[in-house]
N, C-alpha and C positions, 0 to 999 in steps of 0.2 A: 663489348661493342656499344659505345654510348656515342647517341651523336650531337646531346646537348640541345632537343629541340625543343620547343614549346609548345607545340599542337602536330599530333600523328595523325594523315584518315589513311583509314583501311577501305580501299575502293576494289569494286570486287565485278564491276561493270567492264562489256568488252566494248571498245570505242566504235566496232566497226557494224555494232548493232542497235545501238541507242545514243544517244546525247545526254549521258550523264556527265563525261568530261564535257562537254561545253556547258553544260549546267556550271560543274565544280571550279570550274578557271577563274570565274571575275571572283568568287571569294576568297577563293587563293592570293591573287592578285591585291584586293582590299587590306586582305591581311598582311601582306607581302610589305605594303606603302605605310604599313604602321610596324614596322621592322620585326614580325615576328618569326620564328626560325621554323619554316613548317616542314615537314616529311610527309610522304607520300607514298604507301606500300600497297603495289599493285597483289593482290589474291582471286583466288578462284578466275574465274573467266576476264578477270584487271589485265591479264599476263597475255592476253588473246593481242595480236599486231605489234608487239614490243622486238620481233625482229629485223633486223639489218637485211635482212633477205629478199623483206618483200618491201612494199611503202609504206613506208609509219604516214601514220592519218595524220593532218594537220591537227588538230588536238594536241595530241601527246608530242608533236613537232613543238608548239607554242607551250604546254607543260614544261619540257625538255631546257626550254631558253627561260623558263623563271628561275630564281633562288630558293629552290625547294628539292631537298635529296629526297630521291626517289627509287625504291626497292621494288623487289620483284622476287615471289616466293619460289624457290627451286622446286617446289613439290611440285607447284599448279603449273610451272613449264614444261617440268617433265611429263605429267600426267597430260600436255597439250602440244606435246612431241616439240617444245622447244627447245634449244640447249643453250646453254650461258655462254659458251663462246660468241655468241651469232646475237647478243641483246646491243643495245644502243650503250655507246661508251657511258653513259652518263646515270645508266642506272646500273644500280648494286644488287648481284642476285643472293637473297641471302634465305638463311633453313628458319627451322622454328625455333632452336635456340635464339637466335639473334634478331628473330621477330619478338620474342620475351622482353630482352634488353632493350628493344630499342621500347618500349610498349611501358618497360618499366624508370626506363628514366625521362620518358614524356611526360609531363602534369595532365595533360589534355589531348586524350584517343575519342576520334571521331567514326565511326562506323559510316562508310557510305554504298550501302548496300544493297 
């Protein structure tokens, strides 16, 4: 599972408790306007409001609508009683294999934690 990206962050923040997503957006954004291909893998308490169930926060709404694939750990959903059927079309719920792969063909992992 390689997605070819140039910059991964691993954000581990829940939106519905702090503004760290409205922190991380304009640089995304920035980076976004200088064509680079970013990825986005929500962990730990990241994975808190990513379902279709309830209302996704305007954050992850405006996340959502940029050019940035965006992950979401099976472990930290199930351990937060969500289930992968029930996540927004646009993100990808993926294990820890394939948080390796993607970690390993990124040049550039960003920890935002």
């Amino acid at each position: 599972m390689t997605e070819n990206l140039d910059m991964v962050y691993l954000f581990g923040y829940s939106g519905l408790t702090g503004n760290q997503l409205q922190r991380l957006l304009p640089i995304l954004k920035s980076q976004i306007k200088k064509n680079a291909k970013l990825g986005l893998v929500l962990i730990h308490d990241g994975v808190i409001g990513i379902t279709t169930k309830g209302k996704i926060q305007k954050e992850l709404e405006e996340l959502l609508s940029l050019n940035v694939a965006v992950f979401a750990m099976r472990s930290d959903m199930k351990a937060r009683g969500i289930a992968p059927e029930y996540i927004h079309d646009k993100i990808k719920s993926i294990d820890y294999d394939d948080l390796i792969d993607v970690i390993d063909a990124t040049p550039k992992v960003v920890s935002w934690m």
